[in-house]
C-alpha positions in Angstrom: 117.9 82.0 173.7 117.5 84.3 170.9 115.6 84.6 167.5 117.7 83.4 164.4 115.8 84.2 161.3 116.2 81.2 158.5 117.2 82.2 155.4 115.1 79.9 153.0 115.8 79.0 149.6 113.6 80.7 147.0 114.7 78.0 144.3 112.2 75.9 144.0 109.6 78.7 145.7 109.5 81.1 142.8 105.9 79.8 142.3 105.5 79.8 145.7 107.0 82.7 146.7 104.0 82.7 149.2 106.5 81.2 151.3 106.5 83.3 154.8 110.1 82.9 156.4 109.9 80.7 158.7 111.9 81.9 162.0 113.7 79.0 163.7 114.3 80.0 167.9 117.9 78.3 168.9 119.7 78.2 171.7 122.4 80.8 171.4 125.2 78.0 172.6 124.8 76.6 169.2 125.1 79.3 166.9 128.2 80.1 169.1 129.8 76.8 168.1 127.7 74.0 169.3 128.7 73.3 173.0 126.6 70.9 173.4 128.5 67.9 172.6 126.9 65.8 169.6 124.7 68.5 167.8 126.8 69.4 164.5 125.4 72.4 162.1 125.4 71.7 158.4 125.2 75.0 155.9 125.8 75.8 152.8 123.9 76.8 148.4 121.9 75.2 146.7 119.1 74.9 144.2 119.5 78.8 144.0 119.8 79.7 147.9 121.1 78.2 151.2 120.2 75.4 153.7 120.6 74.8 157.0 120.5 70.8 158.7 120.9 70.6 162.5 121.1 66.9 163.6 122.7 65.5 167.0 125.5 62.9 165.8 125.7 61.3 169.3 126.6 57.9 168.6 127.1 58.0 164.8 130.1 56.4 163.7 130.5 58.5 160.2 132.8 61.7 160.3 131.0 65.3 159.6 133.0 65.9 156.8 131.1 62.7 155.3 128.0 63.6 156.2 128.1 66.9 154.5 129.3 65.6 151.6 126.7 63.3 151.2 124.3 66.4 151.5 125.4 68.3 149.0 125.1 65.0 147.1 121.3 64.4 147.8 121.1 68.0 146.8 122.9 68.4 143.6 120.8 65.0 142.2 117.6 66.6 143.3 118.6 70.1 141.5 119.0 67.5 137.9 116.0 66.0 138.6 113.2 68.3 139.8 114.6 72.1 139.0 112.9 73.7 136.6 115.8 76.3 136.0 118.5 73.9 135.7 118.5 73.7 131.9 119.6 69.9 131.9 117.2 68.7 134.6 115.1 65.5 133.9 112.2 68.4 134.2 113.4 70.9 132.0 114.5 67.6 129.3 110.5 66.4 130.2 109.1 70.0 129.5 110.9 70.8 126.3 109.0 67.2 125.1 112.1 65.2 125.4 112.3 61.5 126.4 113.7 61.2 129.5 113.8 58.1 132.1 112.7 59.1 135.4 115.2 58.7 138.2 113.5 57.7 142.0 113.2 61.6 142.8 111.7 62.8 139.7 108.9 59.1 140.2 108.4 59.4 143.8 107.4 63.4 143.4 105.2 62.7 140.5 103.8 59.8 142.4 103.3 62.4 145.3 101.7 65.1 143.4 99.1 62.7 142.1 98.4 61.8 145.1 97.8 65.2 146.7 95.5 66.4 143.7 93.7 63.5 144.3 93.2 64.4 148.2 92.7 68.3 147.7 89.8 67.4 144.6 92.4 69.6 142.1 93.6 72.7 144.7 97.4 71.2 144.3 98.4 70.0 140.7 101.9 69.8 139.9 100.5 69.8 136.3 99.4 73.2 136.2 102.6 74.7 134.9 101.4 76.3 131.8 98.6 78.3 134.3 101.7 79.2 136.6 103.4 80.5 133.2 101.0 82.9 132.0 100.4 84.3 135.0 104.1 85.4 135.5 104.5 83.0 138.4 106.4 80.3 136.9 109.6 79.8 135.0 108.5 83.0 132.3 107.6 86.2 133.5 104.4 86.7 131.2 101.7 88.2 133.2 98.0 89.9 133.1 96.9 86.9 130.3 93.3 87.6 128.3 90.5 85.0 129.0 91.6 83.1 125.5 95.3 82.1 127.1 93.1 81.1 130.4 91.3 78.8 128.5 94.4 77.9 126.3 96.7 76.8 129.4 93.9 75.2 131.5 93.5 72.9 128.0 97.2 72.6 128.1 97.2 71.7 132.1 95.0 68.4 131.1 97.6 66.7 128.7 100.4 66.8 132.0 103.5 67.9 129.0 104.5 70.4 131.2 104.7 69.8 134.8 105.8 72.8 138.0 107.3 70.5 141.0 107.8 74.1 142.9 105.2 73.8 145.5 106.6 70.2 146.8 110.0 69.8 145.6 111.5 71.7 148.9 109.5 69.6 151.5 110.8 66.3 149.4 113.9 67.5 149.6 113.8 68.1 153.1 112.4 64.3 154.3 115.2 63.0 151.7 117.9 64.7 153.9 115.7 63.8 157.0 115.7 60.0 155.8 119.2 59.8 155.2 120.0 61.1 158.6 117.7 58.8 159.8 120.1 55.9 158.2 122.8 57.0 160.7 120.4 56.5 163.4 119.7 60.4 163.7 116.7 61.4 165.8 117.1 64.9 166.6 117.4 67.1 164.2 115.6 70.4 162.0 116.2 70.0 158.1 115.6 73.2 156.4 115.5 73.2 153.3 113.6 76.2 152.1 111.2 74.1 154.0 111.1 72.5 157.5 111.5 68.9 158.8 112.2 68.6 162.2 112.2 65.4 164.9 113.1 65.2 168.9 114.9 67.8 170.8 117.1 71.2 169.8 120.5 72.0 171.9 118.7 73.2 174.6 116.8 69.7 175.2 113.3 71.3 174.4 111.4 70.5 171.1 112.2 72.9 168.3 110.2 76.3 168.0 109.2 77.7 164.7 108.1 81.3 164.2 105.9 82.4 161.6 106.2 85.8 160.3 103.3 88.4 160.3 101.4 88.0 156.7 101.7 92.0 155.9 103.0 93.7 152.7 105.9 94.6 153.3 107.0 92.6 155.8 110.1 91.1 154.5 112.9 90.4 156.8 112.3 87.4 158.0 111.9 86.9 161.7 111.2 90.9 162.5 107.8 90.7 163.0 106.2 87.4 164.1 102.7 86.9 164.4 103.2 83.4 166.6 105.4 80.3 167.4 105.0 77.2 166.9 106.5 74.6 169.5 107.0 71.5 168.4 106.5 67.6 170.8 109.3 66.5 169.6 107.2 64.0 166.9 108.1 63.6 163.2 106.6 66.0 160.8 106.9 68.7 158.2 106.0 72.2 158.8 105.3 74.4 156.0 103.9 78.5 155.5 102.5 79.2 152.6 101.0 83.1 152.0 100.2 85.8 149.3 102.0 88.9 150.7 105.5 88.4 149.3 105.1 87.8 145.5 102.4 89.6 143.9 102.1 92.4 141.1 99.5 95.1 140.5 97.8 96.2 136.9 95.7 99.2 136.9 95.0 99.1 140.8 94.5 95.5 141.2 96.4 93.6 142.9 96.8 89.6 141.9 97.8 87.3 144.5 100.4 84.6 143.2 98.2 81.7 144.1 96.6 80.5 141.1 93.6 78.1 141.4 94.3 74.8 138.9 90.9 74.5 138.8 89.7 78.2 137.2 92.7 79.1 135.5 92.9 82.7 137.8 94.7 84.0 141.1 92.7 83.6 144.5 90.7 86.5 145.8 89.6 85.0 148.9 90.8 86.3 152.9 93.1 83.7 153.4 96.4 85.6 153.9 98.4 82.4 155.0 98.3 78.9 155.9 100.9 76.4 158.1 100.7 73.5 158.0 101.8 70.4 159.9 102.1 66.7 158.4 103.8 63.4 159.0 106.2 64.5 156.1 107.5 68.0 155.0 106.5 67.0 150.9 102.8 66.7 152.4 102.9 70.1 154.6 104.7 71.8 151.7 101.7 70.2 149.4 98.9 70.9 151.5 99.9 74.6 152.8 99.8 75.5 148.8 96.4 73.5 148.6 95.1 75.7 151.7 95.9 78.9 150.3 94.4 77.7 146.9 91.0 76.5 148.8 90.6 79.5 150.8 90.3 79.7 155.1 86.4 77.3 155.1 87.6 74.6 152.4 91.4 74.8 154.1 89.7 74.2 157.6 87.4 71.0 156.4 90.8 69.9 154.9 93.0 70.2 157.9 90.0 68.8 160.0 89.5 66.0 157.8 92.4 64.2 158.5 93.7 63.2 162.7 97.2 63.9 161.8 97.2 67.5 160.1 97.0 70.2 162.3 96.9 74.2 161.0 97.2 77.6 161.2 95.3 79.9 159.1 95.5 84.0 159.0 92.8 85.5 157.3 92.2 89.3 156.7 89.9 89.5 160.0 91.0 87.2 162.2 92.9 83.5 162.9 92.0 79.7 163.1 94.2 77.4 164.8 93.4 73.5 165.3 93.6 71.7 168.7 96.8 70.1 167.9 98.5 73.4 166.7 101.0 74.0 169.5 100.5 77.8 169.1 101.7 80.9 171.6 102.0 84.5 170.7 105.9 85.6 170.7 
């Protein structure tokens, strides 16, 4: 086996940018061409990047070509729904104050997001777009705001006119890939997306592995320097990275971290460098990783504690927490 470092979409991560590169460990047989019979590899753009979808089509009756069509067709109705650069997007419409009638992505993320705010008492809210904007972090590239735009946006925040679906959107669109595969009776398979989604066995018959790279400056070529890999049981679930180091800016020797906290209006200056996360569903990993790195590495701990079926990784700047669950070794 050898190390083949994802290339994960930045589309819907440019508020995010936080996200560390996940590093995905396959068996060289199928990036050689798939010998194993059944496993089929799926590439290709979108929403501003590529994707990768590894699924094992033993017994499914519908032809590749099919299935990557359909893909690309999930994909390109969740770009006009949820991107915030596509300048005809039900977003972009709902942000510019237009009417618009939701379609089932743009409901079921909004739904989500609610939901999520609700459980991380205001660390994730999709509704903090205007904080996201001044700050540079969002779809303008303002930065370095005086206290009176703070104050101004977090105002703004409360009326929800102007929504952000960046720091979900991928992990939705990965478990809407992952739930049509599952409709042609799929049950091994990684979905990434930016994001991660996984279920059951890789090529090689073993449960997929996920590296996570080293939360450094600098460090960014995904997959060169690894600080540990996750290995998953083959279950369900969503695995998400969510860190500081990659998008950042510095005014007069400060440096401010691209994690904004919703609820103060300003960037994190805690030690949590970054935070993985594992959920039933990539949406709630992608979701609660964010919500980590806003809480900081005590608050992120109670979170991940709080619930039987989250389990976490968190790098701070002296040291590491990992939860029992967390199927952690050291590359």
């Amino acid at each position: 086996m050898r190390e083949k470092p994802l290339t994960l979409c930045k589309y819907f991560a440019e508020m995010k940018f936080s996200q560390l590169y996940l590093s995905i460990l396959l068996a060289a047989c199928l990036l050689a061409g798939c010998k194993r019979d059944g496993y089929a590899v799926f590439t290709g753009y979108a929403q501003g990047g590529t994707y990768s979808v590894k699924a094992d089509l033993t017994g499914v009756d519908v032809s590749r070509e099919e299935i990557a069509a359909h893909i690309d067709a999930i994909l390109d109705s969740i770009d006009f729904s949820l991107s915030g650069y596509n300048k005809r997007s039900l977003l972009t419409r709902f942000n510019a104050g237009e009417e618009i009638v939701p379609d089932r992505f743009f409901s079921e993320v909004r739904a989500l997001s609610e939901k999520y705010r609700a459980q991380t008492g205001g660390a994730f809210d999709c509704a903090s777009a205007p904080l996201f904007d001044i700050w540079g972090f969002g779809f303008t590239s303002d930065s370095l705001p005086d206290p009176a735009r703070v104050q101004a946006a977090l105002a703004a925040c409360k009326e929800e006119k102007v929504l952000n679906f960046n720091a979900i959107a991928q992990g939705y669109t990965c478990d809407v890939v992952a739930d049509y595969l599952h409709s042609l009776g799929v049950h091994n398979m990684l979905v990434d997306i930016g994001e991660i989604f996984c279920e059951g066995l890789n090529p090689s018959g073993r449960g997929w592995t996920i590296g996570v790279d080293n939360p450094v400056d600098g460090n960014d070529t995904p997959g060169e320097d690894i600080r540990g890999v996750w290995q998953s049981d083959g279950g369900a679930c969503g695995i998400v990275t969510s860190g500081n180091y990659r998008k950042f800016y510095i005014k007069d020797g400060k440096k401010y971290a691209h994690t904004i906290d919703p609820r103060t209006g300003y960037p994190v200056e805690h030690g949590l460098l970054s935070a993985t996360v594992v959920a039933p569903t990539a949406a709630e990993a992608d979701a609660l990783a964010t919500a980590c790195m806003v809480l900081g590495p005590e608050a992120a701990k109670e979170l991940l504690l709080s619930r039987p079926e989250l389990e976490g990784y968190l790098i701070t700047d002296t040291g590491t927490w990992t939860s029992d669950g967390f199927n952690l070794r050291l590359p």
